[in-house]
N, C-alpha and C positions, 0 to 999 in steps of 0.2 A: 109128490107132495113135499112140502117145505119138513124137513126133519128139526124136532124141536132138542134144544139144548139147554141143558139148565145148571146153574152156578155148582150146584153139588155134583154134578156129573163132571166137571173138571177138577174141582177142587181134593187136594189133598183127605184121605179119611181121616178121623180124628184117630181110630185104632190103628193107624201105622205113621202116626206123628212124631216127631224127635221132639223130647219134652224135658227139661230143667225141672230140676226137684225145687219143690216151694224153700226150702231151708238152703238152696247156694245164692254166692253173690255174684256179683258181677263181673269177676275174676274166672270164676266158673263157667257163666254162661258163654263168658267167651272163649274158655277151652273148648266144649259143644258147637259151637257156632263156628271157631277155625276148624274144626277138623272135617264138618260137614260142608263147608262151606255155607253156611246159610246169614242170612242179613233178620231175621226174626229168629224167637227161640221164642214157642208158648212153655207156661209154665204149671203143672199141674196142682191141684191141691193136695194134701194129704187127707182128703176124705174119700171115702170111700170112691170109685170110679175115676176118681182124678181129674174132677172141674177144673176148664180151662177159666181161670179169674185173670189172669195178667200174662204180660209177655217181656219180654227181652227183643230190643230192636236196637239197631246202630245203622245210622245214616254212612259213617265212616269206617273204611274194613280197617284202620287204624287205631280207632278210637276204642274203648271200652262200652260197652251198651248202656242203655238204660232199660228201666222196668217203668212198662206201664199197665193200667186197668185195661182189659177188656170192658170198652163203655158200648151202648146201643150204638152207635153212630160208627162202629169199628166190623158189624154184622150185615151181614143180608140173610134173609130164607132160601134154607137150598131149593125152594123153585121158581130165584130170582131169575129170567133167561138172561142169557149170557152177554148179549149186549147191553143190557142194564147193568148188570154185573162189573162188564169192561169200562162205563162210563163211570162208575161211581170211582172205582179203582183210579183212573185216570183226575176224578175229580180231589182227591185224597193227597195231601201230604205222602203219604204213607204207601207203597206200590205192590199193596196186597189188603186184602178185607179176609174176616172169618165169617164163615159159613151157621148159619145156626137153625137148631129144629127146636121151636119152640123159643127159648133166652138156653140152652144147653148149646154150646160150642162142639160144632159134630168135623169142622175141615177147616180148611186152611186152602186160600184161594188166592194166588199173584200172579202178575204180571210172565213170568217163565211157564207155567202150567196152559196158558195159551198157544203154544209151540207143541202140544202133543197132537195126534192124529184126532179125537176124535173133536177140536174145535178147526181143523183143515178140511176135516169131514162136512164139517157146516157151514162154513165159509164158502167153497166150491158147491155144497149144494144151491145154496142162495145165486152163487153167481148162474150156475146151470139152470135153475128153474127161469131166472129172469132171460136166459140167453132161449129158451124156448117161448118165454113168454112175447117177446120182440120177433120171433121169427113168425107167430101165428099174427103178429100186429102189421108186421112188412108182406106180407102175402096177400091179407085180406086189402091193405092201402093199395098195392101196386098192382096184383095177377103174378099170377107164376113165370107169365113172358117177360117181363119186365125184369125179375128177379133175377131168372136163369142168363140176362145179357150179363149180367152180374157174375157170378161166377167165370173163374178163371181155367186157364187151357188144362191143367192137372185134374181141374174138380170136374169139369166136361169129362174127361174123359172116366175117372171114376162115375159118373152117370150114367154112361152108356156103356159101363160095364155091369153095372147096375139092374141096368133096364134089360139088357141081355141075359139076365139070370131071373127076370121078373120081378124085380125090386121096385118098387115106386117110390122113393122119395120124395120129399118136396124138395123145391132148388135151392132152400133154405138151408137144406141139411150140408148141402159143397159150401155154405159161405163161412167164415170165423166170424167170430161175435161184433171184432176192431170192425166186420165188413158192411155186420151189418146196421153198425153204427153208423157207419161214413155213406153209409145207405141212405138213413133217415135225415145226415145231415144233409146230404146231396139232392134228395127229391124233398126237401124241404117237409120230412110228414115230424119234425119238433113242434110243427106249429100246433098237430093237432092231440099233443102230448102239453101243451100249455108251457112250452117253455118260449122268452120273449124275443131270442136272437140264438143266432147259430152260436156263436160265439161260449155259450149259454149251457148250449146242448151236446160240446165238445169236449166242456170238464168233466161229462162221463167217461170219457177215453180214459180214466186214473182208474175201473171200475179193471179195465182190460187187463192192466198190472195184476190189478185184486187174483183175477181169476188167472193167471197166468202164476204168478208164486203160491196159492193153495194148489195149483196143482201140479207142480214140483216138490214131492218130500222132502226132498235133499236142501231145499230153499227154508233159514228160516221165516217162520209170519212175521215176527215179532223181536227185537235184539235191545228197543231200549222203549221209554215213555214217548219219543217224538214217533217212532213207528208205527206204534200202538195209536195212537190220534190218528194217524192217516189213515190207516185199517179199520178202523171206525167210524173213519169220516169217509169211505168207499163204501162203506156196508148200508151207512142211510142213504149215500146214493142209490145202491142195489134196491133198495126200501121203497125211496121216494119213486124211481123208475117205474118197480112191479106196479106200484100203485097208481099210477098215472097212465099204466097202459090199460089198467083192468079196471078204468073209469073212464078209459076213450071209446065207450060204444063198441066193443067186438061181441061179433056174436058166442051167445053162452057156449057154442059146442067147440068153439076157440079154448076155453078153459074147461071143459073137460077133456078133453087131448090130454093139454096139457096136465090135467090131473093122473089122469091115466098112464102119462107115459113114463 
């Protein structure tokens, strides 16, 4: 199943936030902000629990900050999911949104908090669910003979080491994802995915990358805003795909496999 992710499960808590007292200036906040490194500093009230109302941001690690409002347009609800999330951020001046429960400022959500495991977590599962979703779509198109000409002399032989221990795979299970792309581009089954030319059906190959750096840790997802678009612009691929295969007529016990597995 598709694991759901939501803006406040990345984002920063609001009780372990780095916070500027309402009474310093901008001299201040920016002692706070060199020393953490950080490009934002919220700032709390002097009432009681410490209402986030305004913040401290500097475009330039040079420059001295400014203070601005926390306005609606600066919030999501923490059970905005995360690709909404990653869009609005993208769509923003600004390369970070707060989190809120209610109009209460509960986190702190940017552009770097994307780089931890549990949004690599969800990235890779997306790519994985669709990488099974395309292998029950290439079986049921082609037959399993067809497929297994497919497969290479290393994945043959893991098969029929396989088969010698009583294992049944499908011949799906030897191909990489790149293969069984070049699959559908090859026996022409885009056409029955509703895409209008090969050509077409080839910009998914950016999806391979996707799933290829979430599933190296040591890679990060994410390093500036240009990255972040591509990653995004991979992910409604992953999106548009699942959904275009699970509108092609497979039979329903095609996705329950896949649910179950």
């Amino acid at each position: 199943m598709y694991l759901p992710l939501y803006a406040q499960m990345l984002a920063v808590p609001r009780d372990v936030i780095t916070m500027a007292s309402a009474s310093g200036d901008a001299v201040a906040a920016q002692m706070i902000m060199d020393s953490h490194d950080f490009d934002v500093l919220p700032v709390a009230t002097d009432r009681p629990g410490g209402l986030i109302a305004s913040y401290w941001y500097r475009r330039e690690r040079s420059g001295l900050p400014q203070c601005f409002p926390v306005l609606a347009e600066d919030m999501l609800p923490g059970q905005t999911p995360i690709e909404v999330a990653l869009d609005v951020i993208l769509r923003s001046d600004k390369p970070f949104v707060f989190i809120r429960d209610r109009l209460r400022v509960t986190g702190l959500l940017g552009l770097s908090d994307f780089n931890g495991n549990a949004f690599r977590v969800y990235v890779f599962s997306q790519v994985v669910m669709l990488e099974m979703l395309l292998s029950r779509f290439v079986e049921h198109k082609l037959g399993n003979d067809v497929v297994e000409q497919q497969i290479s002399q290393p994945g043959r032989e893991q098969l029929q080491k396989d088969k010698d221990q009583g294992l049944n795979y499908s011949p799906c299970h030897y191909l990489y994802f790149k293969d069984l792309l070049n699959l559908c581009g090859e026996r022409r089954l885009y056409t029955d995915l509703g895409y209008p030319s090969k050509s077409q059906f080839e910009k998914l190959n950016s999806v391979n990358l996707l799933r290829n750096s979430a599933a190296h840790s040591t890679k990060t997802l994410i390093r500036n805003r240009s990255e972040a678009e591509k990653l995004l612009e991979r992910l409604r691929k992953v999106d548009d795909l699942s959904f275009r295969i699970r509108g092609s007529g497979l039979p329903d016990h095609c996705f329950l496999q896949v649910n179950q597995g």
